[in-house]
Every structure is written in C-alpha cells, then in structure tokens.
Backbone as XML, in Angstrom:
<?xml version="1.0"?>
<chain id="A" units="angstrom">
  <residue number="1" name="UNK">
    <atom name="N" x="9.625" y="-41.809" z="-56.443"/>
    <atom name="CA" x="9.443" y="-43.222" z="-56.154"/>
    <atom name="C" x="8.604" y="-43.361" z="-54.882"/>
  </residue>
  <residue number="2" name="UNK">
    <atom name="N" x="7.838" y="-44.327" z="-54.679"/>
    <atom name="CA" x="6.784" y="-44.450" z="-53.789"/>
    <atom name="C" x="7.338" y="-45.840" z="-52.672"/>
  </residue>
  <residue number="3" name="UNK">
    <atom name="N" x="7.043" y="-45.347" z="-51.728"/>
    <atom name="CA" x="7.706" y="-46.410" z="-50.780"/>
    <atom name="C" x="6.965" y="-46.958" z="-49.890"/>
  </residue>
  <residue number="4" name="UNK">
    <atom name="N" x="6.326" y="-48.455" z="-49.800"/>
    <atom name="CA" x="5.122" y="-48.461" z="-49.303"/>
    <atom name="C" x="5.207" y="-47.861" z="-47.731"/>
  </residue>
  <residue number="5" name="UNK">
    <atom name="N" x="4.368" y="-48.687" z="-46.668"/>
    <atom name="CA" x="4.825" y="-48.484" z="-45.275"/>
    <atom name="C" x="4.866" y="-49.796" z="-44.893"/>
  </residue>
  <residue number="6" name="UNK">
    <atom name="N" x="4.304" y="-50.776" z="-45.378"/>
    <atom name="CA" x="4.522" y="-52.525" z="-45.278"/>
    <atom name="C" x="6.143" y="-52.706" z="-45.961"/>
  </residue>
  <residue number="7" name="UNK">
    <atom name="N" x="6.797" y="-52.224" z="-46.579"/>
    <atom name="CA" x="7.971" y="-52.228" z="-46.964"/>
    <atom name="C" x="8.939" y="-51.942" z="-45.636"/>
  </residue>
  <residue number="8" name="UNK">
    <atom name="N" x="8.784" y="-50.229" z="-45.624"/>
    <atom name="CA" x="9.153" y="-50.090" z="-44.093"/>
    <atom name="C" x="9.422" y="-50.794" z="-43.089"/>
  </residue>
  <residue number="9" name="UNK">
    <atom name="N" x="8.085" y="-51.242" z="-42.672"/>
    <atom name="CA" x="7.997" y="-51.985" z="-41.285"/>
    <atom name="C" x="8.386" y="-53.853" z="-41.595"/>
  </residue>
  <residue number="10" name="UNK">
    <atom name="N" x="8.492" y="-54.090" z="-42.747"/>
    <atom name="CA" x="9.027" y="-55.690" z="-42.897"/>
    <atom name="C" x="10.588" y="-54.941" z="-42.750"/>
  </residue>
  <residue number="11" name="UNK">
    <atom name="N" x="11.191" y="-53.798" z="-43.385"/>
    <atom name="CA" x="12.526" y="-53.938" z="-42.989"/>
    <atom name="C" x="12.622" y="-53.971" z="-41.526"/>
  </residue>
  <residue number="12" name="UNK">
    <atom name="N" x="12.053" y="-52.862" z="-40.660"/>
    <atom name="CA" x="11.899" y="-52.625" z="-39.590"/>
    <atom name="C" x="12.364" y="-54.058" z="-38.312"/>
  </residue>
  <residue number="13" name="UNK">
    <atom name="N" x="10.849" y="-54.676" z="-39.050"/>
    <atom name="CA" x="11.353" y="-56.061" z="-38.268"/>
    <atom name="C" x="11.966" y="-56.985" z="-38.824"/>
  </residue>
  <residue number="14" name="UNK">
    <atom name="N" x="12.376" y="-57.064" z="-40.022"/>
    <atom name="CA" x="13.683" y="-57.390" z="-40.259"/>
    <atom name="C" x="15.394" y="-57.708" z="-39.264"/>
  </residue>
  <residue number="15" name="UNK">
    <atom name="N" x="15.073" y="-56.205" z="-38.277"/>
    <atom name="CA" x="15.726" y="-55.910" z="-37.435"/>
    <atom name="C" x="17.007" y="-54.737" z="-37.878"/>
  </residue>
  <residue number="16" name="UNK">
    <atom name="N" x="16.639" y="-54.387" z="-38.966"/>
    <atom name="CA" x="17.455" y="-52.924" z="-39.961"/>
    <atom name="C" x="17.105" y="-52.046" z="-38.791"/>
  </residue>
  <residue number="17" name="UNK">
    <atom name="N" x="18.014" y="-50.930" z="-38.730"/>
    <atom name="CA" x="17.856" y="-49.870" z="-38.073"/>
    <atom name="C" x="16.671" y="-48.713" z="-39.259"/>
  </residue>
  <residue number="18" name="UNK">
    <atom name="N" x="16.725" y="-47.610" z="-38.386"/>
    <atom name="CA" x="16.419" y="-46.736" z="-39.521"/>
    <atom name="C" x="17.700" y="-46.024" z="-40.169"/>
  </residue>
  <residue number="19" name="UNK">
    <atom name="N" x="18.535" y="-46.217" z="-39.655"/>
    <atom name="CA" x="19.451" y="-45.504" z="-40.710"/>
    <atom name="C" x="19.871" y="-46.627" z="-42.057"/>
  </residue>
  <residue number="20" name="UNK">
    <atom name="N" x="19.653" y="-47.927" z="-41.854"/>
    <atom name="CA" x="20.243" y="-48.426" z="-43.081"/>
    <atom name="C" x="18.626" y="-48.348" z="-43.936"/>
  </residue>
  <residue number="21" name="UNK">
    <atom name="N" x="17.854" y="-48.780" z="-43.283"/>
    <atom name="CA" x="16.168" y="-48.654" z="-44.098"/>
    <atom name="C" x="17.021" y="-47.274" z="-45.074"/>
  </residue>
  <residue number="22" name="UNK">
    <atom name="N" x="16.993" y="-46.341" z="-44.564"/>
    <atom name="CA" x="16.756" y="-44.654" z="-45.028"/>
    <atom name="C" x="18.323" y="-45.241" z="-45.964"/>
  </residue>
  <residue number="23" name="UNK">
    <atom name="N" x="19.340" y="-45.437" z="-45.756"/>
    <atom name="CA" x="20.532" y="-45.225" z="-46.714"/>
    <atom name="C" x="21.239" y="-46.330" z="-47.614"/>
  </residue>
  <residue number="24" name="UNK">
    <atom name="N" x="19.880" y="-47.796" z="-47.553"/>
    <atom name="CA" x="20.743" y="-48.740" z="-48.219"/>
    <atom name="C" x="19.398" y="-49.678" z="-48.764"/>
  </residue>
  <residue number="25" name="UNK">
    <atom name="N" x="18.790" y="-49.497" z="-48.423"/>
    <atom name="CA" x="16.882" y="-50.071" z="-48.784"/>
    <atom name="C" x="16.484" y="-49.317" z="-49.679"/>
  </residue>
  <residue number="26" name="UNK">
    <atom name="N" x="15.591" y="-48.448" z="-48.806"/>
    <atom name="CA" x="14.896" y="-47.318" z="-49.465"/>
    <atom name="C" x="15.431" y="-45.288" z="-49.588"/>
  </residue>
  <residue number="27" name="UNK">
    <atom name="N" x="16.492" y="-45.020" z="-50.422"/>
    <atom name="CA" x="17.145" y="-44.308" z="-50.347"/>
    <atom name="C" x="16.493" y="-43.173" z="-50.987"/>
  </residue>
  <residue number="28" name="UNK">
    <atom name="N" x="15.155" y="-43.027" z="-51.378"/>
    <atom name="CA" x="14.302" y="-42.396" z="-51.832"/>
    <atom name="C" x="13.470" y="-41.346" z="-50.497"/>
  </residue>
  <residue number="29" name="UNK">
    <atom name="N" x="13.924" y="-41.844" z="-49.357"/>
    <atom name="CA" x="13.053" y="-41.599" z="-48.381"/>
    <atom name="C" x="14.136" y="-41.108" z="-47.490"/>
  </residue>
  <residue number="30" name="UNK">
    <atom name="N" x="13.405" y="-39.717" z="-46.208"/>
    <atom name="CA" x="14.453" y="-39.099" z="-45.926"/>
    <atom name="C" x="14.151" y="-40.347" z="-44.360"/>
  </residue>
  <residue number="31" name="UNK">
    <atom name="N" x="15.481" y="-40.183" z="-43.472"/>
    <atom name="CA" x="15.435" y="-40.476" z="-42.541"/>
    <atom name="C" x="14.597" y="-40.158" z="-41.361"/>
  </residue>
  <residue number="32" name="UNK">
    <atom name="N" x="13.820" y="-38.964" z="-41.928"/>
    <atom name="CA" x="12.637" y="-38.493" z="-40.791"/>
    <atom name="C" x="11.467" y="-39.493" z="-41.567"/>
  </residue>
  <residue number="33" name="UNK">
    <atom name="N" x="11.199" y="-39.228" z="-42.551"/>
    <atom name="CA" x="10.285" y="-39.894" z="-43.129"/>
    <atom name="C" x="10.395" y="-41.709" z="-42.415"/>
  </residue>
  <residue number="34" name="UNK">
    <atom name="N" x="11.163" y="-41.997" z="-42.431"/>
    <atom name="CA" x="11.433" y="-43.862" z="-42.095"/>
    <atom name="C" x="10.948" y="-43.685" z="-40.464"/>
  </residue>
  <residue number="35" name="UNK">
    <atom name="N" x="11.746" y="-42.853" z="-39.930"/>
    <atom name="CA" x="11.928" y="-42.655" z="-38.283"/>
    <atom name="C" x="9.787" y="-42.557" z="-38.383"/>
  </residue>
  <residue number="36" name="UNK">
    <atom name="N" x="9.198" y="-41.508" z="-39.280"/>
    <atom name="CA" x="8.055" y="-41.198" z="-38.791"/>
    <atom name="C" x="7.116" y="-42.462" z="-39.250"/>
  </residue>
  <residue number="37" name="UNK">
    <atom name="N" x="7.203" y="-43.187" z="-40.017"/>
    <atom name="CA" x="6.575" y="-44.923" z="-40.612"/>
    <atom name="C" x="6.890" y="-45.871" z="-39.247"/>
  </residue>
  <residue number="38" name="UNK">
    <atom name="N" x="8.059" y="-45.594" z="-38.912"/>
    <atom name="CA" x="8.225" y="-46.823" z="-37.704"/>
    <atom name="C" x="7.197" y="-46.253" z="-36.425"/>
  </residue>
  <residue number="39" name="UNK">
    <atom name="N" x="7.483" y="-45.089" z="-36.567"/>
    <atom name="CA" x="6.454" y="-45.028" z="-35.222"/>
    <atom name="C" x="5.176" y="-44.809" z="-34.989"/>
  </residue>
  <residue number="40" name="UNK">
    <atom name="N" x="4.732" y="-44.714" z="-36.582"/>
    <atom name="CA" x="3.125" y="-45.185" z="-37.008"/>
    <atom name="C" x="2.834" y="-46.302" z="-36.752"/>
  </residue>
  <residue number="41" name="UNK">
    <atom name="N" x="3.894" y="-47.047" z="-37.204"/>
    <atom name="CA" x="3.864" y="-48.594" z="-36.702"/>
    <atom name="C" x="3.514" y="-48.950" z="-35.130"/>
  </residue>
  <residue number="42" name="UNK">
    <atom name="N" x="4.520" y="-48.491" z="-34.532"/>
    <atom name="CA" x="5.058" y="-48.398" z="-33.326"/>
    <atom name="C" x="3.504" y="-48.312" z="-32.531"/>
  </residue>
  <residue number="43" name="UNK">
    <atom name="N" x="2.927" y="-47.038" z="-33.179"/>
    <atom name="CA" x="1.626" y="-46.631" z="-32.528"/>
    <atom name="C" x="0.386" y="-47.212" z="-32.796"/>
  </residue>
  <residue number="44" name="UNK">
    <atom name="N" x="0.628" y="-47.726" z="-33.684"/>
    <atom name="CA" x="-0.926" y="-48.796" z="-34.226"/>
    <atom name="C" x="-0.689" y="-50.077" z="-34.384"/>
  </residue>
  <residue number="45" name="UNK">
    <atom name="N" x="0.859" y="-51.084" z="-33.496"/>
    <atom name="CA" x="1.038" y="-52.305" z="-33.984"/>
    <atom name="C" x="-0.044" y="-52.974" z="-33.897"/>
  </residue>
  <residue number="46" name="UNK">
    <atom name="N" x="-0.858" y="-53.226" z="-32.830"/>
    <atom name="CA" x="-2.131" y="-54.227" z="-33.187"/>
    <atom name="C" x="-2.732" y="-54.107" z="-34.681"/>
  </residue>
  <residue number="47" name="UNK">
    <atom name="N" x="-3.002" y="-53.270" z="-34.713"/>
    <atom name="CA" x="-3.919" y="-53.238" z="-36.039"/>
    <atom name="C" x="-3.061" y="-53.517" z="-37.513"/>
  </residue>
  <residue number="48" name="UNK">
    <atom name="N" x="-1.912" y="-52.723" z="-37.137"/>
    <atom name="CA" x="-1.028" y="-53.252" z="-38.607"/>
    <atom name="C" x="-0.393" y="-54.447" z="-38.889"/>
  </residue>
  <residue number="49" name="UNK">
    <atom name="N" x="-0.192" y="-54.992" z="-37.567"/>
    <atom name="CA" x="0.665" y="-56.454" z="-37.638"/>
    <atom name="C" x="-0.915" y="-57.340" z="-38.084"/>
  </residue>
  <residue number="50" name="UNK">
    <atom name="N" x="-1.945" y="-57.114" z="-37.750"/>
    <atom name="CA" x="-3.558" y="-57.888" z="-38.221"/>
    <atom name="C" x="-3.634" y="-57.728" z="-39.702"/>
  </residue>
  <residue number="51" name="UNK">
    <atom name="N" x="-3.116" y="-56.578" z="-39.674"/>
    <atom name="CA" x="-3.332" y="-56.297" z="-41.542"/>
    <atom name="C" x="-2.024" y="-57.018" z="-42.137"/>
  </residue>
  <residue number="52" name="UNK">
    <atom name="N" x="-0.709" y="-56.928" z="-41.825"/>
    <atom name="CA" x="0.102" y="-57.840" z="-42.617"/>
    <atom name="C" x="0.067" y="-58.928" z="-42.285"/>
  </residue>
  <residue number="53" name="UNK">
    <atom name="N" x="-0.471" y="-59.819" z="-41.534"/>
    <atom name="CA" x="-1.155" y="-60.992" z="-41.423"/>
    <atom name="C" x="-1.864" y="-61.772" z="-42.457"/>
  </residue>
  <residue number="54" name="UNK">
    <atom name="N" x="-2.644" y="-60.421" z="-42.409"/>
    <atom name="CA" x="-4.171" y="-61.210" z="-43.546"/>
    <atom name="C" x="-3.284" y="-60.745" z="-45.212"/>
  </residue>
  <residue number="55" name="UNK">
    <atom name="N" x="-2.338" y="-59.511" z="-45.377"/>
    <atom name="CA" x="-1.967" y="-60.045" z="-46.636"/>
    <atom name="C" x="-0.593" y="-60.739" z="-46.590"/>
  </residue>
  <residue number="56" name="UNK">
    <atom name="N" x="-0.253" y="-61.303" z="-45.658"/>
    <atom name="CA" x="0.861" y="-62.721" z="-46.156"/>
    <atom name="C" x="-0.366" y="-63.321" z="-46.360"/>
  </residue>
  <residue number="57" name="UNK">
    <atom name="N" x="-1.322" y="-63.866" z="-45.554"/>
    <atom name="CA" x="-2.335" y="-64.883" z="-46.355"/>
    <atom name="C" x="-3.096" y="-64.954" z="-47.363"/>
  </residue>
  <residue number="58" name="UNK">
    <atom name="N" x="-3.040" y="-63.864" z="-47.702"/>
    <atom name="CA" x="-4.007" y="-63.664" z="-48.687"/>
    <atom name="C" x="-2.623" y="-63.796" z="-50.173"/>
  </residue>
  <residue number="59" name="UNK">
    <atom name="N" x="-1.118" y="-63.859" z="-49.664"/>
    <atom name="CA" x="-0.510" y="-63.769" z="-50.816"/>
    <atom name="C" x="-0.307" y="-65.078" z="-50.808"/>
  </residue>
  <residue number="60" name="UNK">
    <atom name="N" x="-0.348" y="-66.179" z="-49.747"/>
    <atom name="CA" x="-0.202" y="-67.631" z="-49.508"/>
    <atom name="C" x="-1.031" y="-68.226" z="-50.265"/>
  </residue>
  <residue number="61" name="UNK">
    <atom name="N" x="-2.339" y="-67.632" z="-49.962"/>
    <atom name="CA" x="-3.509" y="-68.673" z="-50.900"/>
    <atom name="C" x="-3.499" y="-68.134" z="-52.500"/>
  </residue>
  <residue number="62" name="UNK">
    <atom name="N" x="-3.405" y="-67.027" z="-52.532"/>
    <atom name="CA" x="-2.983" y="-67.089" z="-54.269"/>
    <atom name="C" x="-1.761" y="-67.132" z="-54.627"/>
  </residue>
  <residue number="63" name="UNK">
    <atom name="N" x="-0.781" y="-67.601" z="-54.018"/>
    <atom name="CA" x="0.383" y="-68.265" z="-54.755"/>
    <atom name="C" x="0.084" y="-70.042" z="-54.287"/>
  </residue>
  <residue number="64" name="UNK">
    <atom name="N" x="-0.577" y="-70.305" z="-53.669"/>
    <atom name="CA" x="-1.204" y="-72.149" z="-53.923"/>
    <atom name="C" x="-2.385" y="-72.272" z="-54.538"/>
  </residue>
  <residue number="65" name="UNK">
    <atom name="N" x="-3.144" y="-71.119" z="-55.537"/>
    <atom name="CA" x="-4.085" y="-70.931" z="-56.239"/>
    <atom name="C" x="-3.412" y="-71.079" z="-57.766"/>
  </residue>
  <residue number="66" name="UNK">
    <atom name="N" x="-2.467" y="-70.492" z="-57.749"/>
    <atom name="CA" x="-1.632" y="-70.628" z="-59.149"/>
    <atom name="C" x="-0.803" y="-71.646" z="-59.520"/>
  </residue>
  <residue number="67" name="UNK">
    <atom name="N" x="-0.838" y="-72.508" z="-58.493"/>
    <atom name="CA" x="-0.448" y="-73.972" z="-58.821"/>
    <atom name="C" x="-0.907" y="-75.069" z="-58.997"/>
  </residue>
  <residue number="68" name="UNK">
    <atom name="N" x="-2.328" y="-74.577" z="-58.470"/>
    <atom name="CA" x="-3.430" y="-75.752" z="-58.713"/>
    <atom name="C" x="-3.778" y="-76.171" z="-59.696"/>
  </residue>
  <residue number="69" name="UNK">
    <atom name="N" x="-3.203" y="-77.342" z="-60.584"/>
    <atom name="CA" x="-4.023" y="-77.446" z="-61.740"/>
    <atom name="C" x="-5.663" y="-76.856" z="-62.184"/>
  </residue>
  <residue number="70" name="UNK">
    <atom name="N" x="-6.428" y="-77.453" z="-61.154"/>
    <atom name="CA" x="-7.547" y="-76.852" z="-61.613"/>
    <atom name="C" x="-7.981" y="-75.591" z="-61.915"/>
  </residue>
  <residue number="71" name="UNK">
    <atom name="N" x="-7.374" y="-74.826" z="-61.121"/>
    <atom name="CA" x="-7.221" y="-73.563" z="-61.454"/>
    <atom name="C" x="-6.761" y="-72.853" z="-62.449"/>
  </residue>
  <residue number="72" name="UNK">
    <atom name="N" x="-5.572" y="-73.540" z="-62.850"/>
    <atom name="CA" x="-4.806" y="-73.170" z="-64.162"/>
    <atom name="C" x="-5.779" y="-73.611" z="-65.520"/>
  </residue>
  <residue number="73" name="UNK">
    <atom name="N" x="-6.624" y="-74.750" z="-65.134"/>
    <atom name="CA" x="-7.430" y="-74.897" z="-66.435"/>
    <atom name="C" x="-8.548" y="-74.268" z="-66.382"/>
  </residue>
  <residue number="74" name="UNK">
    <atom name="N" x="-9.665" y="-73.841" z="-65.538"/>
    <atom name="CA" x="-10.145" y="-72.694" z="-65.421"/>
    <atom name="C" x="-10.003" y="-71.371" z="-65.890"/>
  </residue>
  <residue number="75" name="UNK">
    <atom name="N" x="-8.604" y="-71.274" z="-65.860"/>
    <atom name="CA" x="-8.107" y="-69.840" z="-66.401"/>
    <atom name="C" x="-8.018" y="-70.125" z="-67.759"/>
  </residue>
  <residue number="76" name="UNK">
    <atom name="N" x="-7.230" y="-70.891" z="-68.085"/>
    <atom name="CA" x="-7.104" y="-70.988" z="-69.463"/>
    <atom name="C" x="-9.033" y="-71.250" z="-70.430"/>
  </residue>
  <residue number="77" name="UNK">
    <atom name="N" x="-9.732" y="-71.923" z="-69.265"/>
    <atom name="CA" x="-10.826" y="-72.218" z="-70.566"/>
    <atom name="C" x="-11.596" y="-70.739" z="-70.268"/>
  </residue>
  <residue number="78" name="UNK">
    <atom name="N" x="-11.383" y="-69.851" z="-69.448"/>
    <atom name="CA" x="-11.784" y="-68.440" z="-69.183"/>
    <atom name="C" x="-10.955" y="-67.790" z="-70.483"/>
  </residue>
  <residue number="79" name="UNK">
    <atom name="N" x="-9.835" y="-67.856" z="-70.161"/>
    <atom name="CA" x="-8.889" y="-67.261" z="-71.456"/>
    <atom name="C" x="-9.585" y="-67.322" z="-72.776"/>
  </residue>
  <residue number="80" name="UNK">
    <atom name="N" x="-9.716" y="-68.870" z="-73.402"/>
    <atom name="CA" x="-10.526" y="-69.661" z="-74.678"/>
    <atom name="C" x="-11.676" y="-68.948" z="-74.955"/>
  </residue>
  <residue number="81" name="UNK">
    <atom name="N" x="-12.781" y="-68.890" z="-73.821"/>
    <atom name="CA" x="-13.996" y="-67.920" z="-73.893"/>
    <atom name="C" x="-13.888" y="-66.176" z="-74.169"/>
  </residue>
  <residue number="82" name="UNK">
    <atom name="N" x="-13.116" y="-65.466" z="-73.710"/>
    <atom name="CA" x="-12.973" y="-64.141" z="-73.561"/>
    <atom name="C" x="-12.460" y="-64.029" z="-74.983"/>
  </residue>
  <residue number="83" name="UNK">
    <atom name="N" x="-11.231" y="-64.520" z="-75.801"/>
    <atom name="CA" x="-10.892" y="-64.974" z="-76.881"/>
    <atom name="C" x="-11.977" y="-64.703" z="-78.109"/>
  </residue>
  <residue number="84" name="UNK">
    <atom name="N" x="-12.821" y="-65.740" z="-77.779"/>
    <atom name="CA" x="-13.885" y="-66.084" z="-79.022"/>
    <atom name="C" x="-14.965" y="-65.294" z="-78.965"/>
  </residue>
  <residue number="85" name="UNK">
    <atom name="N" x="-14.654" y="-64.586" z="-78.030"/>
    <atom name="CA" x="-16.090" y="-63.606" z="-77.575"/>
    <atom name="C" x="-16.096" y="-62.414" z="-78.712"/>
  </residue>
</chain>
C-alpha cells in the first residue's frame, strides 16, 4: 500500500503524533518511515506548505467547477460529441 507524504503531513498537522499516524492512520508504514516524512517536512516546510496550498486550490476550483451548471453542460455536449464520433 502506498502512502502519500501530503497524507502524512495533513495528519501531522492535524496535530497526531507519529506514533498514532504509524499505528492507527497509516499502519502500512513503519514508525521510522512516518518519523522520516515529518522531518522532510520539517526540512522543506516553505516549499511544501506552497505546494499543499496550490493543491487545496486547485481541489477548490474543481470542486466549484463541477457545480457549475455551465460546466456540467459543456461536459455533457463534449460527452454527445465523443459519442457520435
């Protein structure tokens, strides 16, 4: 099983320790492994907290992309075309 490191570090700051991350989250993963993700974190927060930034936003605008009517009919007359093709 594959465990991201944005998984990780949302438990992380969550405020989970690493022992519950490692024995009640992600139990696939050893406790060195969690201990060594947090402090990747730890060591590159500027840059990773910039990157989960841009994908909460980027998951914000396409979950208010999939509600947009217009959008939804777009897709569908994309759908209609690909269809008849």
């Amino acid at each position: 099983m594959r465990v991201s490191l944005e998984s990780v570090i949302f438990a992380f700051r969550d405020g989970l320790s690493p022992e519950t991350i490692a024995a009640e989250c992600f139990p696939a993963l050893t406790l060195e492994q969690v201990y060594g993700a947090i402090a990747f974190y730890l060591g590159n927060r500027p840059a990773l907290d910039a990157y989960l930034r841009q994908m909460e936003a980027d998951d914000a605008a396409f979950q208010q992309a999939m509600h947009d009517p217009q959008f939804s009919q777009k897709m569908a007359r994309e759908r209609r075309l690909l269809a008849a093709a």
